[in-house]
C-alpha positions, 0 to 999 in steps of 0.5 A: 065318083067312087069306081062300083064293083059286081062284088065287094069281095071275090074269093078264088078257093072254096076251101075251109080259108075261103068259105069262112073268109067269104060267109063272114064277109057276106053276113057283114052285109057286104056283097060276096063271091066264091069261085071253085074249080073242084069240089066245095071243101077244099083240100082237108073235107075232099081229099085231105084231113076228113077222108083220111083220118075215116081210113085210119080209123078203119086201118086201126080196127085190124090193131083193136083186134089183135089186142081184143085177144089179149084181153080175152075175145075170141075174135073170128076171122075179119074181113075189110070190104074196101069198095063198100069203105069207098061208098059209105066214105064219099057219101060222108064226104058229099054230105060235108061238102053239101054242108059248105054249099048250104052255108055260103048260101045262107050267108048270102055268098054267090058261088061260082063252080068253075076256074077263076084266072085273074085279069088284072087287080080288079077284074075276075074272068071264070073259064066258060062259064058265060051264058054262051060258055065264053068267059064270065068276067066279073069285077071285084073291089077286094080279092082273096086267094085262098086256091091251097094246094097239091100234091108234088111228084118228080116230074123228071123221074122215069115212070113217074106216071105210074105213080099215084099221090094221096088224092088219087088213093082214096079212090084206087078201085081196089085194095092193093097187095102191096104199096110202095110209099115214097116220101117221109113226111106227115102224110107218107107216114100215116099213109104207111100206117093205113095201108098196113093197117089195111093188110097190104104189104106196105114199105115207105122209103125216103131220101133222107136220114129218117123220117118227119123232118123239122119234127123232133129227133126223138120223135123221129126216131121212136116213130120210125122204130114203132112204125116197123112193129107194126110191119113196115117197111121202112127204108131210109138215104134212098130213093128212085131213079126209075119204076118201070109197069112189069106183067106183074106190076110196077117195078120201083129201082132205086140208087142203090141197086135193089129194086122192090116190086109193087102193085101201086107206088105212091109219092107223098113227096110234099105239097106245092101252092097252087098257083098256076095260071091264075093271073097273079102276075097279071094283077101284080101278086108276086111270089116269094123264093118257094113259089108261095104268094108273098103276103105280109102279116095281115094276109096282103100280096104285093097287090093293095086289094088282093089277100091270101090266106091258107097253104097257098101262102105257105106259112103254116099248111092247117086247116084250122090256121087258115080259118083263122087267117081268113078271120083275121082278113075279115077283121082287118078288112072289113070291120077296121080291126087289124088282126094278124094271127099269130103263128106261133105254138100251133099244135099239130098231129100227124095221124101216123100209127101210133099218132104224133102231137106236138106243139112247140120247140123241138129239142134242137131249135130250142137249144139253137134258139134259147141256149139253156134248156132242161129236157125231161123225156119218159118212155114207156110201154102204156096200161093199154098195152101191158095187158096184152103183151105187145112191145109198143112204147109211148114217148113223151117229151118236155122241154123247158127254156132253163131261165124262165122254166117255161114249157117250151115244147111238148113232143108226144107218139103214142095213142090218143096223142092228138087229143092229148096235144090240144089241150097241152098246147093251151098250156105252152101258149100260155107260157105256164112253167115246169113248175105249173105243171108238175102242180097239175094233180095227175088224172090216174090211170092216163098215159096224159099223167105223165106229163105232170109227173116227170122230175128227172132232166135228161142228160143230153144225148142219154135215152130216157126209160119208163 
């Protein structure tokens, strides 16, 4: 006789990856769980992607109207009321989660609030939650992890407890006059972006020799130059040793000697898989060399009924990749049809000022990959700008495998970058050449015009102008 279970599937994380895993699982007919520790969401609606793209859209309004002069409006003096940004953001925010809540409801999907540990293959155990505040323990024919992940600070640094990371700064109760941000990675850039935008004195530092690593060279560097006109501070090969609390703030020391004193410091110095005292071990779930679970292509641990979707298994940390996992689960488990997502050409933005779209090969992993490439890179100063005066610059990259003249890569700073890269991505995933786009009619007047209309390749280590 066949062993029953209270679930036929138990979802740990109720993050984008785990509530669509669970809801498509449960509509199917099966019987489903979900248990949260937070807030149902996950990383990207509470603490992640959502509020921080409401803070810059807020933090850009301070550039608008700097340029609104230059297009003729008297525009008077403007303020920024943080603590009511705060209140309309959360009630936003609250009302995305409660959305996730209503859904897994209609599917069907019992939700769990509270901290699930794993006590072997089979058997699920969330921290008091018993009708006695024992442990409730469940059992489940299928698990699913999907716990994503947070926020890592050098625990060995002196005073490293004064430090902040990007979740506590949607809720610092007031605006700071000045902010050190420590890391150079996505979310450090675009923090930068919107605390300057927000008039506080911002400066990012970072250990290595410019910002954005594994992003393209090109766009690291035009990044890191549009990032200062715009008042950052951007100091490079240096990082802390100490922050000491002073009478007047928080007093950053770093390896070279200088000090710099702050009213926060934040640390945007990567994110780790949250697998902490979850039990993996326990249920035979082993993690790779980076402290990831290890899965293979279609999302299964080192356990034969437990999965793992989303950035606990740090393949690809999007959201929209860990939907997609969690479908190509649901697909291989559920409804026989094997799906493992690919993971190749996934766009990505960074949400920096001016913002980041990419897809594809950089300049340098092309070369190392492909040999031959063709590279065509323009820069310019966009319409939007000219008018007005200001020195911004937009860059635009292509680059081309040289035999088969398919677009390889596409490497985009500029406005509206983000929306331009979703639909260039369908393009690279499609393997259309250099030759498909240039038959491309441009749409005039677009800054997205050039990217079908670049004819000269860029001599390697030259600068290209527009």
């Amino acid at each position: 006789m066949a062993k029953t279970y209270d679930y036929d599937l138990f979802v740990i994380g109720a993050g984008s990856g785990g509530v669509r895993a669970a809801r498509l699982t449960a509509l199917g007919g099966k019987k489903v769980a979900v248990a949260e520790e937070h807030r149902v969401g996950g990383t990207c609606v509470i603490r992640g992607c959502v509020p921080k793209k409401f803070m810059v859209m807020a933090s850009e309004v301070s550039h608008a109207l700097e340029i609104a002069e230059g297009y003729g409006w008297t525009v008077d003096k403007a303020t920024f009321d943080w603590p009511k940004f705060l209140e309309t953001k959360d009630v936003e925010i609250a009302r995305l989660s409660g959305i996730y809540v209503a859904n897994l409801g209609k599917a069907g999907v019992d939700l769990i609030h509270g901290r699930a540990v794993l006590k072997d293959a089979h058997t699920v155990a969330i921290l008091g939650k018993g009708e006695g505040g024992e442990d409730l323990i469940v059992t489940a024919e299928r698990i699913l992890v999907a716990t994503g992940g947070r926020p890592w600070k050098p625990a060995d640094l002196p005073g490293i407890d004064h430090a902040i990371t990007s979740e506590e700064a949607f809720h610092l109760p007031e605006l700071p006059k000045r902010i050190l941000i420590a890391g150079g990675g996505y979310i450090a850039v675009e923090f930068a972006g919107i605390f300057a935008g927000l008039g506080v004195e911002t400066t990012l530092i970072y250990r290595g020799p410019n910002i954005l690593r594994g992003f393209d060279n090109d766009v690291r560097s035009h990044l890191a130059g549009e990032l200062e006109k715009r008042g950052i501070t951007v100091i490079l090969g240096c990082q802390h040793t100490a922050i000491e609390k002073t009478a007047t703030g928080l007093l950053n020391k770093f390896e070279n000697g200088h000090e710099i004193e702050t009213d926060v410091v934040m640390f945007a110095t990567g994110r780790v898989p949250h697998v902490t005292d979850l039990g993996l071990a326990t249920a035979g779930v082993e993690l790779n060399e980076k402290g990831a679970i290890k899965v293979d292509e279609f999302s299964q641990t080192t356990a034969d009924n437990i999965w793992a979707v989303g950035d606990v298994t740090d393949r690809i940390n999007l959201t929209p990749v860990a939907i997609r996992e969690a479908v190509a689960f649901h697909e291989t488990v559920f409804r026989d049809n094997p799906q493992s997502y690919d993971h190749d050409n996934i766009a990505s933005a960074v949400f920096s000022q001016p913002p980041v779209g990419v897809v594809g090969l950089s300049e340098h992993d092309a070369r190392q990959t492909l040999g031959e490439i063709d590279v065509y890179v323009s820069r310019f100063r966009p319409m939007k700008y000219a008018f007005t005066g200001s020195d911004e610059r937009v860059l635009m990259k292509l680059v081309v495998e040289a035999k088969s003249q398919k677009v390889v890569g596409v490497h985009i700073v500029g406005p509206e970058s983000p929306e331009m890269i979703q639909l260039a991505a369908i393009a690279v995933k499609a393997g259309l050449t250099k030759a498909q786009w240039d038959a491309t009619c441009a749409v005039h007047p677009t800054m997205a015009e050039e990217l079908v209309m670049m004819k000269d390749k860029q001599t390697p280590g030259a600068m290209a102008v527009g």
